[in-house]
N, CA, C and O atoms as a GROMACS GRO file, in nm:
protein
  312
    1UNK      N    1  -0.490   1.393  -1.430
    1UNK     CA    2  -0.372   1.326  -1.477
    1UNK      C    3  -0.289   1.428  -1.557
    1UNK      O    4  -0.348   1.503  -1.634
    2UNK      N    5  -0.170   1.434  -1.544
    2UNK     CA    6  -0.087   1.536  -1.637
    2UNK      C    7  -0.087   1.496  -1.763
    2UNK      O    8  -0.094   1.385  -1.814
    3UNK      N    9  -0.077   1.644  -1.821
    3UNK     CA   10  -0.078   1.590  -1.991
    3UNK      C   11   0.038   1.539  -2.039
    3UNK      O   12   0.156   1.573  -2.030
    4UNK      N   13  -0.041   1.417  -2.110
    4UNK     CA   14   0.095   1.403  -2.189
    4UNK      C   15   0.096   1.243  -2.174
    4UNK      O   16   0.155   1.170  -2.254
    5UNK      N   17   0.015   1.191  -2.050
    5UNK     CA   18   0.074   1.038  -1.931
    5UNK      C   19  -0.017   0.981  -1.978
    5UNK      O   20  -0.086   1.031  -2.066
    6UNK      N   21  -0.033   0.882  -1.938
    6UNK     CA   22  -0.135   0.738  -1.929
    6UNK      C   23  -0.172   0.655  -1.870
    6UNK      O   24  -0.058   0.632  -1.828
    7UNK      N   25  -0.215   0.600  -1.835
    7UNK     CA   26  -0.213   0.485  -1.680
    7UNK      C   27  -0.131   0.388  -1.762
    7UNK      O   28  -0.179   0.358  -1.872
    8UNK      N   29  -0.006   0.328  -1.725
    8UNK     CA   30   0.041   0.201  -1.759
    8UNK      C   31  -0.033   0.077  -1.634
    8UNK      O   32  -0.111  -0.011  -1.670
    9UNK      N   33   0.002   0.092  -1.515
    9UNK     CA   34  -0.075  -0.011  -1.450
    9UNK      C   35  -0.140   0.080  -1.267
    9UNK      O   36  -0.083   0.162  -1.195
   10UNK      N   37  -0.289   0.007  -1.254
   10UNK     CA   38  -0.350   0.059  -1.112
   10UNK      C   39  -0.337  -0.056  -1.057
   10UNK      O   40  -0.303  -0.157  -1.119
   11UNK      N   41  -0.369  -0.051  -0.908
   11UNK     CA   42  -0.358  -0.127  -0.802
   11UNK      C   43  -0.554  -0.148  -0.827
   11UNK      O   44  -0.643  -0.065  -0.846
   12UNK      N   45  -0.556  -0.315  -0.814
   12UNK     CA   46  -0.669  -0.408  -0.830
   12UNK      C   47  -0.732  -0.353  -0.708
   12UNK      O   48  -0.666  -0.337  -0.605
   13UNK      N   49  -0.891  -0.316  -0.718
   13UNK     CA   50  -0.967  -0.282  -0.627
   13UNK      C   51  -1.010  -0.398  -0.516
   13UNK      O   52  -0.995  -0.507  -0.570
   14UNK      N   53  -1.056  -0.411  -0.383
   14UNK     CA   54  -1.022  -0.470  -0.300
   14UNK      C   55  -1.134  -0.438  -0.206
   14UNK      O   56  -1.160  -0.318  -0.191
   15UNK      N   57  -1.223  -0.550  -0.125
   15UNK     CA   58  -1.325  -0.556  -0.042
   15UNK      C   59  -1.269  -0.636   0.087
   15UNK      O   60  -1.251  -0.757   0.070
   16UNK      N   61  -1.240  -0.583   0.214
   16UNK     CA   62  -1.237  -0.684   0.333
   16UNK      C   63  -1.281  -0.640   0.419
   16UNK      O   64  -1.282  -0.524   0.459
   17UNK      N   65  -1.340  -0.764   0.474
   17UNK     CA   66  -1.472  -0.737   0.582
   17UNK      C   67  -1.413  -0.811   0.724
   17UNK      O   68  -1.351  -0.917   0.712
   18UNK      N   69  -1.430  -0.761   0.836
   18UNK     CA   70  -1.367  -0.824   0.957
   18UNK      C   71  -1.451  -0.925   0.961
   18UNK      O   72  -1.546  -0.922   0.883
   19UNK      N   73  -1.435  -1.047   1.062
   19UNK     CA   74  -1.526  -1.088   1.140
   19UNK      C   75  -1.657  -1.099   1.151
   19UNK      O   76  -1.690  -1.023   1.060
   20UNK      N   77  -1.727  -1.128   1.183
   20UNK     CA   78  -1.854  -1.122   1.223
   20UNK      C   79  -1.917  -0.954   1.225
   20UNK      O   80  -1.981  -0.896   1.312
   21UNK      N   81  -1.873  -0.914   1.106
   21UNK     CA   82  -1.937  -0.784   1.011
   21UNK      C   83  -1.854  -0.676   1.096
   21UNK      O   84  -1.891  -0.560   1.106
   22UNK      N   85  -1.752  -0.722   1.149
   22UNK     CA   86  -1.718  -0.589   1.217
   22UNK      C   87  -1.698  -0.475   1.154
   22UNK      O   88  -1.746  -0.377   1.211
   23UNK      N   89  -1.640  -0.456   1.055
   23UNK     CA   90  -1.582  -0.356   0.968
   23UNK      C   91  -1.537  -0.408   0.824
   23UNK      O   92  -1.482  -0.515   0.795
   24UNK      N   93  -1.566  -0.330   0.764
   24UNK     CA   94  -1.517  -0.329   0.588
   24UNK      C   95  -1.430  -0.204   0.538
   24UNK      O   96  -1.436  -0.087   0.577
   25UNK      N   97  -1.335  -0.268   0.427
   25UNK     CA   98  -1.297  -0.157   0.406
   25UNK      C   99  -1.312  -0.157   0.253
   25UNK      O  100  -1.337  -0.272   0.218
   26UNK      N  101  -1.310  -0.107   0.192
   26UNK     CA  102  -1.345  -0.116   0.015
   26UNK      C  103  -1.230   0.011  -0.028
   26UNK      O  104  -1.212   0.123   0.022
   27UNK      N  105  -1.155  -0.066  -0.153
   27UNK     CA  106  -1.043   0.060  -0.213
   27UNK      C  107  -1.087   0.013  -0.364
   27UNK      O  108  -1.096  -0.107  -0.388
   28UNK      N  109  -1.110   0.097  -0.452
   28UNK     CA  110  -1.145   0.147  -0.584
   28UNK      C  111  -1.064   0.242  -0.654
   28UNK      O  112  -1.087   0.359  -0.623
   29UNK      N  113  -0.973   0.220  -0.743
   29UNK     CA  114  -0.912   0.341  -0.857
   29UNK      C  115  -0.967   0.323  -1.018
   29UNK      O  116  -0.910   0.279  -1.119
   30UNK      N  117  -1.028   0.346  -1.008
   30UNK     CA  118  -1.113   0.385  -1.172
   30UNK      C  119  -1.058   0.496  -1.281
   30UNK      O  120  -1.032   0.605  -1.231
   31UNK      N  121  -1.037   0.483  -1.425
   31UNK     CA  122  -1.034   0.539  -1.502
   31UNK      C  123  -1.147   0.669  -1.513
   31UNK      O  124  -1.267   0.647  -1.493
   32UNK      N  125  -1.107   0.776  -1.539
   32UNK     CA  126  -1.218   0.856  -1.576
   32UNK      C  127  -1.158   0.947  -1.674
   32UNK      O  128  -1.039   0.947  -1.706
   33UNK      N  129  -1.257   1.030  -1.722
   33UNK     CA  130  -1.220   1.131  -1.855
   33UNK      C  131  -1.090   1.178  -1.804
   33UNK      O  132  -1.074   1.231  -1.693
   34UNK      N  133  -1.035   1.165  -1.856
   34UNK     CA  134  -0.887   1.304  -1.785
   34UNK      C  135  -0.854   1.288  -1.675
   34UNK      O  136  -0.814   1.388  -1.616
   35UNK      N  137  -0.856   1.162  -1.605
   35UNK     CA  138  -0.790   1.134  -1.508
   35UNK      C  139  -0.831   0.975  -1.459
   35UNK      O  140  -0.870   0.880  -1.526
   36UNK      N  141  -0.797   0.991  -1.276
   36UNK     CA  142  -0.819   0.893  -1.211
   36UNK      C  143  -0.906   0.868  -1.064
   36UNK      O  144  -0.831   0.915  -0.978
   37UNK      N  145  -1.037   0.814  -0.990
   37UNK     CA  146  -1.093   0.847  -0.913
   37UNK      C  147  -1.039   0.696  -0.842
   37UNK      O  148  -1.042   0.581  -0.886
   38UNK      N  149  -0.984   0.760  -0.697
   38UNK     CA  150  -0.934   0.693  -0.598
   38UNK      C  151  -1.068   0.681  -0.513
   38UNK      O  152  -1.136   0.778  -0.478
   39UNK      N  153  -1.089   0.579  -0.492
   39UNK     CA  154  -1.206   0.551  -0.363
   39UNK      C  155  -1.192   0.429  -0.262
   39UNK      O  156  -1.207   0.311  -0.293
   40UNK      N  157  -1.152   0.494  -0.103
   40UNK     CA  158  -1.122   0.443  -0.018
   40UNK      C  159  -1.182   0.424   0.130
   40UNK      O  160  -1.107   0.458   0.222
   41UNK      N  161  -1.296   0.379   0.159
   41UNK     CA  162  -1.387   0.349   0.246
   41UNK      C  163  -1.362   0.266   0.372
   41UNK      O  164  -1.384   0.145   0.369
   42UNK      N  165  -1.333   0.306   0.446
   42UNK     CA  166  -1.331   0.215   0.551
   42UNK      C  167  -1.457   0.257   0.706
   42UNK      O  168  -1.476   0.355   0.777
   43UNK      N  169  -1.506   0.141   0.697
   43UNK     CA  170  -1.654   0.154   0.830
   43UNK      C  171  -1.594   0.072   0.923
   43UNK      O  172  -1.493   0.002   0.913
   44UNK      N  173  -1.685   0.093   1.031
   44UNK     CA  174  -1.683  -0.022   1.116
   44UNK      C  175  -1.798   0.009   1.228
   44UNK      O  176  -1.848   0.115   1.266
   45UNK      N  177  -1.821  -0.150   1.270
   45UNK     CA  178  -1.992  -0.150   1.280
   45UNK      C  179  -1.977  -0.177   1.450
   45UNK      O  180  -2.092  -0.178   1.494
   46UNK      N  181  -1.903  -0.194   1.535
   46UNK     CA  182  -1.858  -0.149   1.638
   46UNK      C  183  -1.814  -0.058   1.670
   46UNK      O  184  -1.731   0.006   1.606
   47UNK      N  185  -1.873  -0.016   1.813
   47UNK     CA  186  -1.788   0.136   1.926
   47UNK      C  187  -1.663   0.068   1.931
   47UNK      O  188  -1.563   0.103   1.868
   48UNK      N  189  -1.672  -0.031   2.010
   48UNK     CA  190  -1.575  -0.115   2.083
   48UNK      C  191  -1.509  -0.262   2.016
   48UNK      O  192  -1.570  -0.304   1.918
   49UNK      N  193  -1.401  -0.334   2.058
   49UNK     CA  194  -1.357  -0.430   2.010
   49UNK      C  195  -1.335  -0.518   2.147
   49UNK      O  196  -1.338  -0.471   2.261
   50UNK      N  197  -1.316  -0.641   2.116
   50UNK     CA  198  -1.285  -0.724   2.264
   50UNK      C  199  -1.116  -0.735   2.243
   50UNK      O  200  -1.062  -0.724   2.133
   51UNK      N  201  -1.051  -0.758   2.365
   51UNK     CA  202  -0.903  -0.832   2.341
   51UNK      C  203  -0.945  -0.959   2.205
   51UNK      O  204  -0.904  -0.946   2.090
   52UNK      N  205  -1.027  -1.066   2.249
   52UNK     CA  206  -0.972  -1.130   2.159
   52UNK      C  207  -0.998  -1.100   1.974
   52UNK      O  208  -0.957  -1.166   1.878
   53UNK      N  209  -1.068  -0.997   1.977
   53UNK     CA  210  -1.082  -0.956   1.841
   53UNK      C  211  -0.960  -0.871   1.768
   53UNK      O  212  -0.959  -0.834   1.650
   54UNK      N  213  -0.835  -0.843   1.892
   54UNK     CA  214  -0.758  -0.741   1.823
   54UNK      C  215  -0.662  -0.801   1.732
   54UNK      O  216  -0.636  -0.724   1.640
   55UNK      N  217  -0.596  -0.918   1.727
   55UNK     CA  218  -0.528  -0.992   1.622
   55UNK      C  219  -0.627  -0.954   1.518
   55UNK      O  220  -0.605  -0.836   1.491
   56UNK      N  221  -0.698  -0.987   1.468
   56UNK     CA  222  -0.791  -0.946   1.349
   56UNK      C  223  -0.794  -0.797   1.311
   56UNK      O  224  -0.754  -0.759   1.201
   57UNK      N  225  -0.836  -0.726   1.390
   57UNK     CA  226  -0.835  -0.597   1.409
   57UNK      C  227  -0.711  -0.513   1.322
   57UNK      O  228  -0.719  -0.430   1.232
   58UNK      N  229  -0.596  -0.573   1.393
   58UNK     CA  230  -0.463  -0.560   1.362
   58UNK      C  231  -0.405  -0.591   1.217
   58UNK      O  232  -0.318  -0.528   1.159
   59UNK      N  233  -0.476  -0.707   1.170
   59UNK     CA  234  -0.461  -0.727   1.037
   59UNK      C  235  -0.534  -0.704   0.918
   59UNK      O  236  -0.514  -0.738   0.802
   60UNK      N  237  -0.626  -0.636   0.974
   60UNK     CA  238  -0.751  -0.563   0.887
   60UNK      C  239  -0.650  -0.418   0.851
   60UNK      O  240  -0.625  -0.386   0.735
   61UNK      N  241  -0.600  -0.343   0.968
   61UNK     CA  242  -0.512  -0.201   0.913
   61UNK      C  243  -0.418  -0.235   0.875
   61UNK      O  244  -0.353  -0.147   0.820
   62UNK      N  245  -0.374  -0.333   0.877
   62UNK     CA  246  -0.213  -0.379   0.823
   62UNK      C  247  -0.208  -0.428   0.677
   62UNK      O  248  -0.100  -0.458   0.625
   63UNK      N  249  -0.334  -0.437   0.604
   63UNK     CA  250  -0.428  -0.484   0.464
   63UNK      C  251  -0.471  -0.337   0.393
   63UNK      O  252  -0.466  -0.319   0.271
   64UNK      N  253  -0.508  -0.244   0.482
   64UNK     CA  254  -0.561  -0.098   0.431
   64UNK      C  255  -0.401  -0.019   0.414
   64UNK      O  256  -0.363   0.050   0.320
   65UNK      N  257  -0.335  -0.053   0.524
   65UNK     CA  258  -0.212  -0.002   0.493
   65UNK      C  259  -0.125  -0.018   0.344
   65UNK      O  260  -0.075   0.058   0.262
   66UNK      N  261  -0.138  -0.162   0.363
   66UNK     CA  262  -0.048  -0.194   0.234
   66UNK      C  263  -0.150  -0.151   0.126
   66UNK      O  264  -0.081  -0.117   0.030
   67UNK      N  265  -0.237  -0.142   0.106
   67UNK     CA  266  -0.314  -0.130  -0.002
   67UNK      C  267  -0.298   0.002  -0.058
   67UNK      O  268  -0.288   0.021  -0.180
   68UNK      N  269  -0.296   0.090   0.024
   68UNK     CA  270  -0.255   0.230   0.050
   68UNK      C  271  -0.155   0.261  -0.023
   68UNK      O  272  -0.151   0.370  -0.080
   69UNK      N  273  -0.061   0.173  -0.032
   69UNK     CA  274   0.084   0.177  -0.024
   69UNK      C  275   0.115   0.150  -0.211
   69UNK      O  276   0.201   0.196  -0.286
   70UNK      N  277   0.012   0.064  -0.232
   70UNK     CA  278   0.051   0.018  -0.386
   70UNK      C  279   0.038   0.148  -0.470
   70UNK      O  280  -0.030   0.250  -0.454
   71UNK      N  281   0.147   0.101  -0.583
   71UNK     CA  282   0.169   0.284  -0.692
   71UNK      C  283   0.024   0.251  -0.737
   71UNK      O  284  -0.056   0.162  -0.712
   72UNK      N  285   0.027   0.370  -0.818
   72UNK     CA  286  -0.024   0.381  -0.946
   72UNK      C  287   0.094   0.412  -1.046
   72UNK      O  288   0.191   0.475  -1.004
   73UNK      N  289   0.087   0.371  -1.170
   73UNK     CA  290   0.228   0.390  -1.318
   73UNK      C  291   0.133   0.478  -1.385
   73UNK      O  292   0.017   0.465  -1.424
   74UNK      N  293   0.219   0.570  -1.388
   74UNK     CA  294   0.189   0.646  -1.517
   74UNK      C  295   0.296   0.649  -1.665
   74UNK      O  296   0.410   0.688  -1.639
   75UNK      N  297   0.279   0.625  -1.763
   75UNK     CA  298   0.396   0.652  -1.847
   75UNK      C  299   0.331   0.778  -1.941
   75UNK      O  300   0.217   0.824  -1.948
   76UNK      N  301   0.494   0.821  -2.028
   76UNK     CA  302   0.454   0.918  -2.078
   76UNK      C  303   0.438   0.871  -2.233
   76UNK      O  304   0.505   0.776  -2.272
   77UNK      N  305   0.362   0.928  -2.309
   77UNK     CA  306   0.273   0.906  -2.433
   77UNK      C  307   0.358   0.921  -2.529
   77UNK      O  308   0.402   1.035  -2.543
   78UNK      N  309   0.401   0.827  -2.610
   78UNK     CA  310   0.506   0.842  -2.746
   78UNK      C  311   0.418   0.927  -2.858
   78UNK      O  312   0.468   0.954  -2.967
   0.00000   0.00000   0.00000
């Protein structure tokens, strides 16, 4: 973290699991000494997907995406 900043606000950590265990994805931003540890996991427990699983599919990356997407605030230290 640069000197000087602070975390004013992180994006809430987040667990989603497809279907019938298809895939998970887990996002984590934690405080640490002198900074911040981003942790962003995504598995999946299938080679393959069927047609009718891809609506789901589709909205599982469209969830990692946005999640992706949220800031982190830093402000600077009076």
């Amino acid at each position: 973290m640069p000197t000087g900043y602070e975390v004013e606000e992180l994006p809430k950590s987040a667990a989603i699991t497809l279907p019938d265990n298809g895939g998970r994805f887990q996002y984590v931003v934690a405080p640490t000494a002198g900074g911040l540890q981003v942790v962003s996991r995504i598995s999946f427990n299938k080679a393959a997907y069927s047609a009718e699983e891809y609506a789901n599919l589709r909205e599982f990356y469209s969830l990692i995406v946005a999640k992706h997407a949220e800031r982190i605030v830093l402000k600077k230290k009076l």
